[in-house]
Every structure is written in C-alpha cells, then in structure tokens.
BALOBA-1460 file (C-alpha; in Angstrom, 3 decimals):
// residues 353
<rec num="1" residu="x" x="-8.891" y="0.837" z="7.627"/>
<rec num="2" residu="x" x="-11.384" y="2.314" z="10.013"/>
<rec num="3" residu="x" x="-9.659" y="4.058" z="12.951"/>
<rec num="4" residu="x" x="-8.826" y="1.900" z="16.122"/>
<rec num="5" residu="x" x="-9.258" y="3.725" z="19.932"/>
<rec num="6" residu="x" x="-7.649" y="0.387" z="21.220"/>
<rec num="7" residu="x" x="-4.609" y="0.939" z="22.960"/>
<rec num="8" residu="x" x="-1.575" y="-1.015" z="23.160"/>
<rec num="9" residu="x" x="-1.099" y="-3.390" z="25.256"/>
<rec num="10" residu="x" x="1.867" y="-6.209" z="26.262"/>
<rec num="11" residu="x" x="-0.579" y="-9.044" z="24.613"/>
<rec num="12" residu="x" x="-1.447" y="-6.969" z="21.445"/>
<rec num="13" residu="x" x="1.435" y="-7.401" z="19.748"/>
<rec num="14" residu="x" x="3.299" y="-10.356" z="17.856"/>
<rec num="15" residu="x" x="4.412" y="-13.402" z="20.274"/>
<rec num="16" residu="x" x="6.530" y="-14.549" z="18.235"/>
<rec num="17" residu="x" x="10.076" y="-13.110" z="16.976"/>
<rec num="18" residu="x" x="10.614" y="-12.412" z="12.976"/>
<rec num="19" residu="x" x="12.688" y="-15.657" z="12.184"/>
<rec num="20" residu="x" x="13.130" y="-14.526" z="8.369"/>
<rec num="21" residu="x" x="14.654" y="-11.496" z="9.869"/>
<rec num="22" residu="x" x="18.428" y="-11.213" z="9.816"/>
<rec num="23" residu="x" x="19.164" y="-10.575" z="13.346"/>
<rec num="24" residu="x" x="17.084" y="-13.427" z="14.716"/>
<rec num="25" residu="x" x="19.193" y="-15.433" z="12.042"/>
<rec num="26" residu="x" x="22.499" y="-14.592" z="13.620"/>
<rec num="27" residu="x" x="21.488" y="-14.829" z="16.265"/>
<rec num="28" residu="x" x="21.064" y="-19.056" z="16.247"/>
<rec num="29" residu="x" x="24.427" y="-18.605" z="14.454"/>
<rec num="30" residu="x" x="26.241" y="-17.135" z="17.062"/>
<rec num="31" residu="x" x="24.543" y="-18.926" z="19.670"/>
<rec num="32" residu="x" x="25.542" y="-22.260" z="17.443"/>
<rec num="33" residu="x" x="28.907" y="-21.407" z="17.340"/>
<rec num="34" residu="x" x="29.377" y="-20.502" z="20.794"/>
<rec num="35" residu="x" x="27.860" y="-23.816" z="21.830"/>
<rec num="36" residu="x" x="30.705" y="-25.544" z="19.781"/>
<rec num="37" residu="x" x="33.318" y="-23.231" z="20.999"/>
<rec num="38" residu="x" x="32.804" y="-23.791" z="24.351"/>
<rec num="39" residu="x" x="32.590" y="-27.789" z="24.249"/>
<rec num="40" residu="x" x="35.836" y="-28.204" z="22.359"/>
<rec num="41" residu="x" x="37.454" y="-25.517" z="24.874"/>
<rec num="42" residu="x" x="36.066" y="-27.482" z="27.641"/>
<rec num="43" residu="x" x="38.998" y="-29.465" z="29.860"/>
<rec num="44" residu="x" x="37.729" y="-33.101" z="29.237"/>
<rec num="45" residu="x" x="37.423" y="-32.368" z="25.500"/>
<rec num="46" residu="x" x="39.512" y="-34.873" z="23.179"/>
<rec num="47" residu="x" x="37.987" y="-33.419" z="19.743"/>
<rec num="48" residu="x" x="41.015" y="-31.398" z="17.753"/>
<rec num="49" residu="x" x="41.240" y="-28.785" z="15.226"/>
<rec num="50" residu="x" x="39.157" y="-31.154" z="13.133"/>
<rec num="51" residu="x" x="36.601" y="-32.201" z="15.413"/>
<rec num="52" residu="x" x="35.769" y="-28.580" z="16.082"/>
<rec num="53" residu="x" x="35.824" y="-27.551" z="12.238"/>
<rec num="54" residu="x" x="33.496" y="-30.337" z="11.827"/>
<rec num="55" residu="x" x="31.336" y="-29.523" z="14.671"/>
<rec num="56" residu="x" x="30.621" y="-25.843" z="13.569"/>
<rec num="57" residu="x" x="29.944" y="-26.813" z="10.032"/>
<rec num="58" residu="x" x="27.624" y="-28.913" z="11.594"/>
<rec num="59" residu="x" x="25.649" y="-26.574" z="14.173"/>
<rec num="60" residu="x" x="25.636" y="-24.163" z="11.745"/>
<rec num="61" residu="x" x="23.927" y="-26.254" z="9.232"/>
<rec num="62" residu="x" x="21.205" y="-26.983" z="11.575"/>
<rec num="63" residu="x" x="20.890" y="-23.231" z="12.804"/>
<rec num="64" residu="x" x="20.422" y="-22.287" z="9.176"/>
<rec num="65" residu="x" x="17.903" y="-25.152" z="8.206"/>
<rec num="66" residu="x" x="15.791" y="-23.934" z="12.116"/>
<rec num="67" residu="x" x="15.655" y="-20.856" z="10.801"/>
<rec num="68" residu="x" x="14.602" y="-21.025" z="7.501"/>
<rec num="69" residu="x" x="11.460" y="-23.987" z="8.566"/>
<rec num="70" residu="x" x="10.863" y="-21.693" z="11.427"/>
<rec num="71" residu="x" x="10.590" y="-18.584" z="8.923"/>
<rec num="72" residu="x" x="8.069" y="-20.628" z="6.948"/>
<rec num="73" residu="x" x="6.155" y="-22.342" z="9.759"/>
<rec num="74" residu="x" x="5.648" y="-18.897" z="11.617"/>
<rec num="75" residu="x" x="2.521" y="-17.914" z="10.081"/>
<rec num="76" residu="x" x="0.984" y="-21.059" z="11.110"/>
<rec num="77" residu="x" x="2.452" y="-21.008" z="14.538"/>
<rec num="78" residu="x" x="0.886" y="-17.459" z="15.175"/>
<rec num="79" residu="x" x="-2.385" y="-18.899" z="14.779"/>
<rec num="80" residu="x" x="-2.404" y="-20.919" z="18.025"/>
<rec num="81" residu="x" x="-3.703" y="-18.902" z="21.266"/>
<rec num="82" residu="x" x="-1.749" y="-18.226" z="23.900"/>
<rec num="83" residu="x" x="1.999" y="-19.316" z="24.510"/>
<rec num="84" residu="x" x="1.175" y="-22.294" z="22.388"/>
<rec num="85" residu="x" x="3.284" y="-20.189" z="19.480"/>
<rec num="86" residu="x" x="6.317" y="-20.483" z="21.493"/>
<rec num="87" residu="x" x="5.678" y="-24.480" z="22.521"/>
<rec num="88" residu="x" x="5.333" y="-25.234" z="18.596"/>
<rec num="89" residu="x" x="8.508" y="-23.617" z="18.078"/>
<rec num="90" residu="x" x="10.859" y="-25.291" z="21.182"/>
<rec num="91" residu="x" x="9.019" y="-28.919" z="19.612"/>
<rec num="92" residu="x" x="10.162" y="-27.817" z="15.899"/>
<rec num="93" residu="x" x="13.623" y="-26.631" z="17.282"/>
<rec num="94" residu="x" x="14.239" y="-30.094" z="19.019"/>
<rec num="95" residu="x" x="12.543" y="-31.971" z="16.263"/>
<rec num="96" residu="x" x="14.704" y="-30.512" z="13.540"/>
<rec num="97" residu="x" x="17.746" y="-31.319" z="15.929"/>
<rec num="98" residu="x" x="16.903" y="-34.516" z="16.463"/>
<rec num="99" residu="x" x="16.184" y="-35.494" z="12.775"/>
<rec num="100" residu="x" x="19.408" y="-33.763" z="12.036"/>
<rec num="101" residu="x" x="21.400" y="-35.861" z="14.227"/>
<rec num="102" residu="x" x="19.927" y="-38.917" z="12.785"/>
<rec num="103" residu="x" x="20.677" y="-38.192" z="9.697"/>
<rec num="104" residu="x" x="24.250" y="-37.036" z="10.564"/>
<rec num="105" residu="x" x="25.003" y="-40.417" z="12.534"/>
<rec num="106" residu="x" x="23.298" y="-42.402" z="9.596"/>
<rec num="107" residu="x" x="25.819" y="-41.114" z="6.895"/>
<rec num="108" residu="x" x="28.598" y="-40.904" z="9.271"/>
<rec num="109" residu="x" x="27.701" y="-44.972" z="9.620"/>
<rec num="110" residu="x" x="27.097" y="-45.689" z="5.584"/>
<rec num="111" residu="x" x="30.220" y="-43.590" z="4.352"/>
<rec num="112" residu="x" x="33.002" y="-44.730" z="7.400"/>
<rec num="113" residu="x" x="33.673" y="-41.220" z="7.911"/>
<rec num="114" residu="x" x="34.235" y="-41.880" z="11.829"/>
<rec num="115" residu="x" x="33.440" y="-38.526" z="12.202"/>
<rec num="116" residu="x" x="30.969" y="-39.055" z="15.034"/>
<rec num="117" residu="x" x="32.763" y="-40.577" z="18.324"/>
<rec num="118" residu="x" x="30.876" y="-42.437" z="19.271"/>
<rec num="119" residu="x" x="28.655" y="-43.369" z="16.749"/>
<rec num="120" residu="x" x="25.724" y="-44.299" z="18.668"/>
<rec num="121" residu="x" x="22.189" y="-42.955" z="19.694"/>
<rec num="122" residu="x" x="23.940" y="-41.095" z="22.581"/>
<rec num="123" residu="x" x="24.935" y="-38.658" z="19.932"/>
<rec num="124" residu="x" x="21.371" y="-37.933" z="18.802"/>
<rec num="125" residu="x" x="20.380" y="-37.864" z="22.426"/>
<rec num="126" residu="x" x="22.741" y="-35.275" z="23.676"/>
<rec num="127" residu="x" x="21.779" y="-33.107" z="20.479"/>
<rec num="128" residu="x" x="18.219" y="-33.154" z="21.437"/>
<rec num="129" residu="x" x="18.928" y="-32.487" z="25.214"/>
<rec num="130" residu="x" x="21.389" y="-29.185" z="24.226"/>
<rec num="131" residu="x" x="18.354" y="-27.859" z="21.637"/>
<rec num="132" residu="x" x="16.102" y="-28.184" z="24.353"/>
<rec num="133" residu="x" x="17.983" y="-26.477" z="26.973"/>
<rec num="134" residu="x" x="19.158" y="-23.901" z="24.416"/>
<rec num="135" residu="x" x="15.622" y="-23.327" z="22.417"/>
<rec num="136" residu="x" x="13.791" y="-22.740" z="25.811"/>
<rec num="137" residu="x" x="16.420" y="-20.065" z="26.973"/>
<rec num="138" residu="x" x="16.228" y="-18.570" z="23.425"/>
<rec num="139" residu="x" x="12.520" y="-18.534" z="23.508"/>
<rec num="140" residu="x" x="12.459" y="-16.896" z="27.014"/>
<rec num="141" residu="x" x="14.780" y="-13.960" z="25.816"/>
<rec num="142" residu="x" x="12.871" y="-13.440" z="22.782"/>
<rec num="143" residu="x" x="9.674" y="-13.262" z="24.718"/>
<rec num="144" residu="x" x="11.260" y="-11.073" z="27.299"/>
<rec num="145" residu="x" x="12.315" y="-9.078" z="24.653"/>
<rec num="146" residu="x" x="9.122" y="-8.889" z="22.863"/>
<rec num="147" residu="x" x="7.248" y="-7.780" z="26.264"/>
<rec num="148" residu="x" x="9.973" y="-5.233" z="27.193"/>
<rec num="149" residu="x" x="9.262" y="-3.760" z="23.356"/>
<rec num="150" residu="x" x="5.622" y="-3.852" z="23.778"/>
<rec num="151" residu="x" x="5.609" y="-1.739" z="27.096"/>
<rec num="152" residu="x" x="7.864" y="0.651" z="25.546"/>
<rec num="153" residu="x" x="5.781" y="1.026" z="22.351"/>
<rec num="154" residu="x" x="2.903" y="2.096" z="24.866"/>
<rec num="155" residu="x" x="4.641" y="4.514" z="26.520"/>
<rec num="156" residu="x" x="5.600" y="6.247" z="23.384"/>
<rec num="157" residu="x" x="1.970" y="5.498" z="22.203"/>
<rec num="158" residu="x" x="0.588" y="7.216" z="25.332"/>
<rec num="159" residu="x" x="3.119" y="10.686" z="25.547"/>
<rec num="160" residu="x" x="1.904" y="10.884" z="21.934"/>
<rec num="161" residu="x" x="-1.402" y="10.931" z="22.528"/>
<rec num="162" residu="x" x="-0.857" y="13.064" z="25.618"/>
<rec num="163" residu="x" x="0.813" y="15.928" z="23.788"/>
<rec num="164" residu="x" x="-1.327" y="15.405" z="20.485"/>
<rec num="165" residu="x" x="-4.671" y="16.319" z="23.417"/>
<rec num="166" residu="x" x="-2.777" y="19.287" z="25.143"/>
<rec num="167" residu="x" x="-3.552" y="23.041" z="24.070"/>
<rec num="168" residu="x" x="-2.810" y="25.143" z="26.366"/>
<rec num="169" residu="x" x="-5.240" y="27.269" z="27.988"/>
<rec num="170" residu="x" x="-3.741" y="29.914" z="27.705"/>
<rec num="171" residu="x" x="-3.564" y="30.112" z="24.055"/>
<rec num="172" residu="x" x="-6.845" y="28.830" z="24.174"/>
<rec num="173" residu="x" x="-8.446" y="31.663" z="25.762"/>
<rec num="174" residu="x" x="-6.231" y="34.657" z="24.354"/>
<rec num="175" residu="x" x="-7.617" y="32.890" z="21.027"/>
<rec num="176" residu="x" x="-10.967" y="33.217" z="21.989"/>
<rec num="177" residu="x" x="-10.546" y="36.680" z="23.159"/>
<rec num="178" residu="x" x="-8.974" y="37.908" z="19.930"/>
<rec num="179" residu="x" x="-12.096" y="36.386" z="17.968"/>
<rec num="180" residu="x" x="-14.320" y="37.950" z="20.446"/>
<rec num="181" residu="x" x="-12.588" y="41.625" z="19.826"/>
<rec num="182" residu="x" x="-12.608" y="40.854" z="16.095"/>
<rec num="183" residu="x" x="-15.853" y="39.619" z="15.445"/>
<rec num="184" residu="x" x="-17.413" y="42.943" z="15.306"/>
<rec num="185" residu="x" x="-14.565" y="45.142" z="13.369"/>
<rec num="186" residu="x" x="-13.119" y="42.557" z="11.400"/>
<rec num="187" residu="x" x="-15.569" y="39.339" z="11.120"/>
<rec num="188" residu="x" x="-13.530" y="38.520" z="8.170"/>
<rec num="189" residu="x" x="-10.611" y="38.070" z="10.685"/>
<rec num="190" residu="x" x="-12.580" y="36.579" z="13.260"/>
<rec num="191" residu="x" x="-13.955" y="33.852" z="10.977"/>
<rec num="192" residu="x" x="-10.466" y="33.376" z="9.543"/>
<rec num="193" residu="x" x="-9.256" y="32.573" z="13.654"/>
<rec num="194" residu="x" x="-11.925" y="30.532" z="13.934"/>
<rec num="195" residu="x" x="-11.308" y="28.410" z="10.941"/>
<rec num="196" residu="x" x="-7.781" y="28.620" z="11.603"/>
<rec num="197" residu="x" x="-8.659" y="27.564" z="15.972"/>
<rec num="198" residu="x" x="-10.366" y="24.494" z="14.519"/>
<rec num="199" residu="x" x="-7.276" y="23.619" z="11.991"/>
<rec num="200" residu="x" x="-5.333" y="23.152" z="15.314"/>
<rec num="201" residu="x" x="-7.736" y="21.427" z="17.346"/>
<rec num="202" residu="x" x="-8.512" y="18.602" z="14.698"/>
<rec num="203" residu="x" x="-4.784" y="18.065" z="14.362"/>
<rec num="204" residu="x" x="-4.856" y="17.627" z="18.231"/>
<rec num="205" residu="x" x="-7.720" y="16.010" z="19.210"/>
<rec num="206" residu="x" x="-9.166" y="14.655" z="16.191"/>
<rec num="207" residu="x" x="-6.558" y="12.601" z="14.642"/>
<rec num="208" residu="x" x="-6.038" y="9.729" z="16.818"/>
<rec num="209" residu="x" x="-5.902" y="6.874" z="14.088"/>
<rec num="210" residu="x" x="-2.491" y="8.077" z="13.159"/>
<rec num="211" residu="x" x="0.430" y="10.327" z="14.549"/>
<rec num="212" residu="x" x="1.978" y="10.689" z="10.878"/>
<rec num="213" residu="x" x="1.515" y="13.283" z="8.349"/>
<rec num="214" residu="x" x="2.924" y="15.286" z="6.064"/>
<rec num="215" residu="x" x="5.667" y="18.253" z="6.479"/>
<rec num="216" residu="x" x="3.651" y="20.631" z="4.019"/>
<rec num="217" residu="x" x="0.753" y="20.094" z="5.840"/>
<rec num="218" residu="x" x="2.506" y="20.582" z="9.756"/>
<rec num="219" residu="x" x="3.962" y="23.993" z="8.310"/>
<rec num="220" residu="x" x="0.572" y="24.793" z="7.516"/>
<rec num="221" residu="x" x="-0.851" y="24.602" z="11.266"/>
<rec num="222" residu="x" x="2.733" y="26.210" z="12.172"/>
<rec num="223" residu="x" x="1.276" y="28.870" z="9.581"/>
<rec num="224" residu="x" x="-2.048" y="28.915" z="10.745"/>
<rec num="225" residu="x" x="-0.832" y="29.249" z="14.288"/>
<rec num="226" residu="x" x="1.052" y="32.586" z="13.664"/>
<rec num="227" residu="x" x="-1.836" y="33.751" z="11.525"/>
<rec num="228" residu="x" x="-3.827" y="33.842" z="15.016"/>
<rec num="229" residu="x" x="-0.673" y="35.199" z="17.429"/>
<rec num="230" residu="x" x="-0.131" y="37.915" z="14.916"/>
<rec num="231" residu="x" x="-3.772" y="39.146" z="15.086"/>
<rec num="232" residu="x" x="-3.418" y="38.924" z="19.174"/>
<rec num="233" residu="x" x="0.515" y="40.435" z="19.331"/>
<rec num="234" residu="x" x="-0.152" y="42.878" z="15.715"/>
<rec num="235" residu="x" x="3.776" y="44.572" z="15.120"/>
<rec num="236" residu="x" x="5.286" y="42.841" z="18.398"/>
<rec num="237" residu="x" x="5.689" y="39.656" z="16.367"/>
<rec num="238" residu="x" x="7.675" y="39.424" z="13.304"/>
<rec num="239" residu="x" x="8.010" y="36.124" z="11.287"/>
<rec num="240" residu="x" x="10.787" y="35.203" z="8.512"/>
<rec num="241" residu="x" x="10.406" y="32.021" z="6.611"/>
<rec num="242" residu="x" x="13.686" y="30.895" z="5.034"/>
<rec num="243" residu="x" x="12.475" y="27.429" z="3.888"/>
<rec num="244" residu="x" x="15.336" y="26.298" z="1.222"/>
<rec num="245" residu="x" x="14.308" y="23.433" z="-0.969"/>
<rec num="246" residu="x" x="12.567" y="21.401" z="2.010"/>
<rec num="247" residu="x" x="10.627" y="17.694" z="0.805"/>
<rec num="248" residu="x" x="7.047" y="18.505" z="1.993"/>
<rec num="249" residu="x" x="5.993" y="15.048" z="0.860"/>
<rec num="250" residu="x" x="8.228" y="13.825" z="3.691"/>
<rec num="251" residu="x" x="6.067" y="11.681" z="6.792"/>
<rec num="252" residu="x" x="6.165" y="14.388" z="9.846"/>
<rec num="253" residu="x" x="4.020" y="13.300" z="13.221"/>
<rec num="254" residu="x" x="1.479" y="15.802" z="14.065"/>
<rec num="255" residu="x" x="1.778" y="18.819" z="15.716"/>
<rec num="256" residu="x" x="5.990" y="18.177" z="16.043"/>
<rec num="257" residu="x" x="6.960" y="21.830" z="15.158"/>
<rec num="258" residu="x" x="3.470" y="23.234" z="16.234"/>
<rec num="259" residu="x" x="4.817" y="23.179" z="20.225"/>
<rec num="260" residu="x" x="8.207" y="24.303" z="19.330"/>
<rec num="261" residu="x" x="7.136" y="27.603" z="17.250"/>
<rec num="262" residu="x" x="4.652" y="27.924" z="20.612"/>
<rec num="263" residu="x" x="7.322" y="27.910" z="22.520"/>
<rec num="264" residu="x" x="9.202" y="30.592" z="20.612"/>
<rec num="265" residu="x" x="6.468" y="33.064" z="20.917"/>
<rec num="266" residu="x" x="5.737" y="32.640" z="24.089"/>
<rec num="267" residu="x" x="9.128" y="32.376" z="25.797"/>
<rec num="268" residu="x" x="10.435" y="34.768" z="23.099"/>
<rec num="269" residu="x" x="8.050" y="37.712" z="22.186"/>
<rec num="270" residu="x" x="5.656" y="37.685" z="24.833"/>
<rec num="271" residu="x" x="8.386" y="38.694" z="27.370"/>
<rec num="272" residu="x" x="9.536" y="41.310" z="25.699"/>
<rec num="273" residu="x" x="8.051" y="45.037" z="25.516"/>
<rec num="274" residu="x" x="9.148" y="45.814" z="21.861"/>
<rec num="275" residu="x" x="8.690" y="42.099" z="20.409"/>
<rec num="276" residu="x" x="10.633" y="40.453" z="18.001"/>
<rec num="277" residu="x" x="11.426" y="38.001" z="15.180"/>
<rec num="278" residu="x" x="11.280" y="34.730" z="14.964"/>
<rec num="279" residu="x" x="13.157" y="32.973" z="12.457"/>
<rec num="280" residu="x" x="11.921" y="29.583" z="10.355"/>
<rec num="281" residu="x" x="14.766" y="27.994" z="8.749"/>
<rec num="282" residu="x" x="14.534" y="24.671" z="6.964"/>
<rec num="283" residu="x" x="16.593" y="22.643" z="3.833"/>
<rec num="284" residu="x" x="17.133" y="19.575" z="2.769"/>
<rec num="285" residu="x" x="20.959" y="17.942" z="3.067"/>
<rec num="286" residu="x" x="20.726" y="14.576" z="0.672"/>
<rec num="287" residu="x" x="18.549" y="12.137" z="2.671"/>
<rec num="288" residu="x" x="18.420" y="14.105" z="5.937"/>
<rec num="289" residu="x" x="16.648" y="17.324" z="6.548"/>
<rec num="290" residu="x" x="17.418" y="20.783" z="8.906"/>
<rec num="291" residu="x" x="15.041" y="22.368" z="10.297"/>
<rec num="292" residu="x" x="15.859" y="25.173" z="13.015"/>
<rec num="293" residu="x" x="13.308" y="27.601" z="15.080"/>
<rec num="294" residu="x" x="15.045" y="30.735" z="16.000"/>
<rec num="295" residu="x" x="13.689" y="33.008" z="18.607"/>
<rec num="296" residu="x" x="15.052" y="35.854" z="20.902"/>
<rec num="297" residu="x" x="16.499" y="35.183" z="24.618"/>
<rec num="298" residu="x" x="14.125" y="37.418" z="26.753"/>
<rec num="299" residu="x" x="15.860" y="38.640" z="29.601"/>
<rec num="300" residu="x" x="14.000" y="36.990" z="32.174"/>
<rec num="301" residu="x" x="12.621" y="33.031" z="31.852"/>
<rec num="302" residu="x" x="9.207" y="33.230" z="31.634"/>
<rec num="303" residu="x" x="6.613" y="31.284" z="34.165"/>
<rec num="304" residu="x" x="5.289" y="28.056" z="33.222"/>
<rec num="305" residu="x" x="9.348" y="27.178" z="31.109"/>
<rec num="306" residu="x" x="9.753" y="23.576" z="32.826"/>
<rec num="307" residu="x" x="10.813" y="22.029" z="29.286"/>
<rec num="308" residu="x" x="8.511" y="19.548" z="28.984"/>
<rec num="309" residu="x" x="8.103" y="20.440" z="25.335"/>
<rec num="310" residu="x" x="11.043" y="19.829" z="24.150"/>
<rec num="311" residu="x" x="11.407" y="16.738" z="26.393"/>
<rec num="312" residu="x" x="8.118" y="15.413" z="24.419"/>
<rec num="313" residu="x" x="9.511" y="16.891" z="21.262"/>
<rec num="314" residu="x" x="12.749" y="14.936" z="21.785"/>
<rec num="315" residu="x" x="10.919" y="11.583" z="22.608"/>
<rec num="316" residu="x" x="8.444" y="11.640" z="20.055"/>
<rec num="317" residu="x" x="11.749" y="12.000" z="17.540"/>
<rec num="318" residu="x" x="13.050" y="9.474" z="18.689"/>
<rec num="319" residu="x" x="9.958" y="6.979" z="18.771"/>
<rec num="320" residu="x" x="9.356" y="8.126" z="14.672"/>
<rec num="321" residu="x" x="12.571" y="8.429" z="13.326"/>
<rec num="322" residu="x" x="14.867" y="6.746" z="15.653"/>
<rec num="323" residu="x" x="18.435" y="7.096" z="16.286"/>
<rec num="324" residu="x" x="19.499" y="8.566" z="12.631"/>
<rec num="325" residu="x" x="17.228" y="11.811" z="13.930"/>
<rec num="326" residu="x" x="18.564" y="14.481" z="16.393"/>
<rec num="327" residu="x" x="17.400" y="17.606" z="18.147"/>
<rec num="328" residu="x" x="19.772" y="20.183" z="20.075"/>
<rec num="329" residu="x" x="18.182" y="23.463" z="21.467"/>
<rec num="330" residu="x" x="19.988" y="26.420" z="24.032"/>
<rec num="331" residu="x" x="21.117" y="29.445" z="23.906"/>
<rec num="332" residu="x" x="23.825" y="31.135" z="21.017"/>
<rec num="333" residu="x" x="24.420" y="35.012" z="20.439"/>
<rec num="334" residu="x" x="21.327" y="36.298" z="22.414"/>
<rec num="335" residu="x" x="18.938" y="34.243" z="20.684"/>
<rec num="336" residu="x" x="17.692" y="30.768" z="21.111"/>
<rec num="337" residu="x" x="17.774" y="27.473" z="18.585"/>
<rec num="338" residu="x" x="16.286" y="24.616" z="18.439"/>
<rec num="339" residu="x" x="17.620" y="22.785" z="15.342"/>
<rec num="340" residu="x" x="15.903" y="19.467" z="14.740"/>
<rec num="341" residu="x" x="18.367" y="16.676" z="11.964"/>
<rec num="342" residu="x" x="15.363" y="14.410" z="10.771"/>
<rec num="343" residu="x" x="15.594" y="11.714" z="7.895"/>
<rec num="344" residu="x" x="13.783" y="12.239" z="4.838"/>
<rec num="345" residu="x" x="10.675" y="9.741" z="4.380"/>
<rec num="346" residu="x" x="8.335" y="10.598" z="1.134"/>
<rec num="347" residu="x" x="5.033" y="9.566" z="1.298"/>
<rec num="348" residu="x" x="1.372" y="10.261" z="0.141"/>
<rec num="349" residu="x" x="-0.147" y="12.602" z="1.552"/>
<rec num="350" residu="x" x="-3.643" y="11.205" z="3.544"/>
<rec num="351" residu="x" x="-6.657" y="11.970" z="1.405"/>
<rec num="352" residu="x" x="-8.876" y="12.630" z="4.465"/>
<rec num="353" residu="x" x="-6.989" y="16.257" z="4.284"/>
C-alpha cells in the first residue's frame, strides 16, 4: 500500500457503528430491556409478572434479529454517500419492528395465546412508533460517538507526527559540529555520525506512512544515538545495557525511547562536570514488557526541562497500546526513572528496513 499524506479528518472515517461487534450488540439489548422495564413499571401499566416476562423475550428477540440483518446489511449500507448510511439503517430498524410485530400479533391470533392485549394493529403501530423514536436517538449517539472518536484519532495522529518531525537543534548542531571536528582526524568516525545523523532523521521525518515498528530496530536508533553523544561527551558519558530476554519482534512506534534516552543525557550528563551513567534496563514479564531509563539527578534542572517529552511520550502510549500500558517517571535515590509497562505485540518486521 503506497504511503498516504492525507490526514484524518471527522468524514474520513466509518459512518457507521460495527453492528457484528459485541458492544453495539448489548447495547440494543440493554436498551430493549430497559424499554420493557420501564413500561411495565410505569403507573397505568396492567401487564404482570407475565406480561413483562413475555415482553422482554420479545424485545429481545427483535434486538437480536436488528442486529444480526444490520451486521449483514452494513457493507451495503456503507456504500451510500452521505448520512444516507444512517437513514437505511433507522428504515431497516423500523421495518424489522414492524414485520416483527406482525408476525407476533398474527400467531398470537392463530394459536389463542391472548398474549397481545389488545390484539389489534395498534400493537404493530406503537412498535413501529417506539423503534423509530428509539433507532433515531441510537443513531444520533452512535454518530456522536463516531465524530467525537474521529477528532480524537486526529489529535493523536497530529502530536505523533509533531514529535516524529522534532529534532532538536541543539543536538542537531552539536552533531554537526562533532562531524565537522572529526572529519579530518577520524573520517572513519565522522562518516560513521553521519550515517548514524541520517538513521535518526529518516526515522523522524521520513516515515510518515506508519508510526509502528519494531523494538529491535528503536534500540538501534537509541544505539545509534549514543554512538554520536559519546563521540561529542568521550568519558563524561557512560552507558550500561541490561536488556534481559526482551521480544524485539514486538510493534514499538517510532522514535518512543529515542526522546526519553535524549532526555537522560541531556538533563543527566550534560549538567554535570564529571558525567555519568546511564542505565538501559529492559525484560519481558509474560505478555507485558519493562523497560526503565535510568539517569543521574543533576543538581540543578537544566534550561529548556518543561516535560513536554514525557507528556508526548505518555500520550503516544496511550494512543498505541491503550490502557493495559503505563509509564511512571521522578526522582528515587539520587537518580531519575522513567519505567515504561507496555504489552507485548509480535509482528514482522517492515521489509523497507
């Protein structure tokens, strides 16, 4: 699939709710069997125990058949333009009611059941007039819902994208001015920077179809990352890796621990005269895995430490993963940790790297 520069947008997505899906489902069966609750608790109602028994067996009956024709006719109904989608569905919600009722009134006639009272059209009528009340105000939730989820979807889309563009200048230009010392003592260095400069600016700027890859390959821009602050800080910066079993297979958006390990050097080592070490620690616990970036507390905050890194970090955890995922950061024993809790997803690694 060729890569898409469109961005979201409230209309892009699908107008119509998953109807197969089960909380669409219960939903119609809770809103079924409040509808029944309510008229037999209502003051003028004369229907007993078994009038409401019957009743719910009833609603629910028809909830379950809407659902399932409205599972199967949703593919069709997503051709139509516009907000037709959601007229085809209130006229198959009251149609299916409507039949239902007929049918209902028509064996309630043929067997002497007496269950319907009374047994006339007015019972089919009211039926259709409660679906139609009922399927429009379900409709309008579910495409209030479907908007609110849209907007939100672009805002994640769009922090993504903002923090996937931003190096800072900073690095930029102490990067450049290592390769610039290098390149006459050391090309071999300087050309490794440069190779390694460009690793990190693809992954920024040059990946836009897709904010997923793989953990192996966002430890190796964490790698290649320190490869370029060690040239620039030499002794000052000490690294140890204690990665313990981690799945490197497992889906990781881009440049998620990239910012974080930034933020260690520069709010951890750069403050500080004699340097200092900066700890990697990563496992796997069953389906979940721990990652943690250890630094040490310099004794003054350094310019420029508003947070806004870890905010992103947090959101764009949250967007991915969702609420099984977790990240905690502050201060313990002189140092500081950020420990990120994220599930385990294996995938393929892209062949484009």
């Amino acid at each position: 699939m060729p890569p898409s520069t469109a961005k979201p947008s409230a209309s892009s997505h699908s107008p119509l709710p998953d109807f197969c899906s089960l909380p669409v489902i219960s939903a119609l069966l809770v809103v079924g069997a409040l509808c029944v609750t309510l008229a037999w608790l209502a003051p003028e109602s004369t229907r007993g125990w078994r009038g409401y028994s019957v009743g719910m067996v009833f609603v629910e009956w028809i909830a379950m058949v809407v659902g399932v024709a409205l599972c199967k006719l949703r593919p069709w109904l997503l051709r139509l333009p516009g907000l037709l989608p959601y007229a085809g569905v209130w006229l198959a919600m009251v149609a299916i009611v409507t039949l239902a009722s007929l049918l209902a009134l028509w064996m309630d006639r043929m067997l002497n059941w007496e269950l319907i009272v009374p047994a006339s059209m007015a019972f089919v009528r009211d039926n259709a007039v409660i679906a139609a009340l009922l399927g429009a105000a379900m409709l309008r939730y579910f495409y209030v819902l479907a908007e609110w989820q849209a907007r939100l979807a672009a805002v994640a889309h769009a922090r993504v994208e903002a923090l996937q563009a931003r190096i800072r200048p900073h690095f930029l230009f102490n990067s450049m001015n290592t390769v610039a010392a290098l390149v006459r003592v050391d090309p071999v260095a300087a050309e490794r920077t440069v190779e390694n400069l460009s690793e990190l600016f693809r992954a920024a700027l040059g990946q836009q179809d897709t904010h997923s890859d793989t953990l192996g390959e966002e430890l190796q821009l964490v790698d290649r990352y320190l490869a370029i602050e060690q040239l620039r800080l030499g002794e000052r910066l000490r690294i140890r890796r204690e990665w313990d079993d981690l799945p490197l297979e497992t889906s990781c958006p881009v440049l998620l621990l990239q910012p974080l390990v930034e933020n260690a050097v520069r709010h951890g080592i750069q403050p500080l005269v004699e340097g200092g070490e900066v700890i990697l620690r990563g496992k796997r616990d069953g389906d979940m895995m721990l990652i943690e970036i250890n630094n040490p507390l310099a004794d003054k905050p350094t310019t420029g430490g508003s947070g806004h890194g870890l905010n992103n970090v947090r959101q764009r955890v949250a967007y991915h993963y969702g609420p099984r995922a977790d990240v905690t950061a502050g201060p313990q024993d002189g140092r500081f940790i950020v420990s990120l809790r994220l599930p385990v997803e294996v995938r393929h690694a892209r062949a484009d790297r």
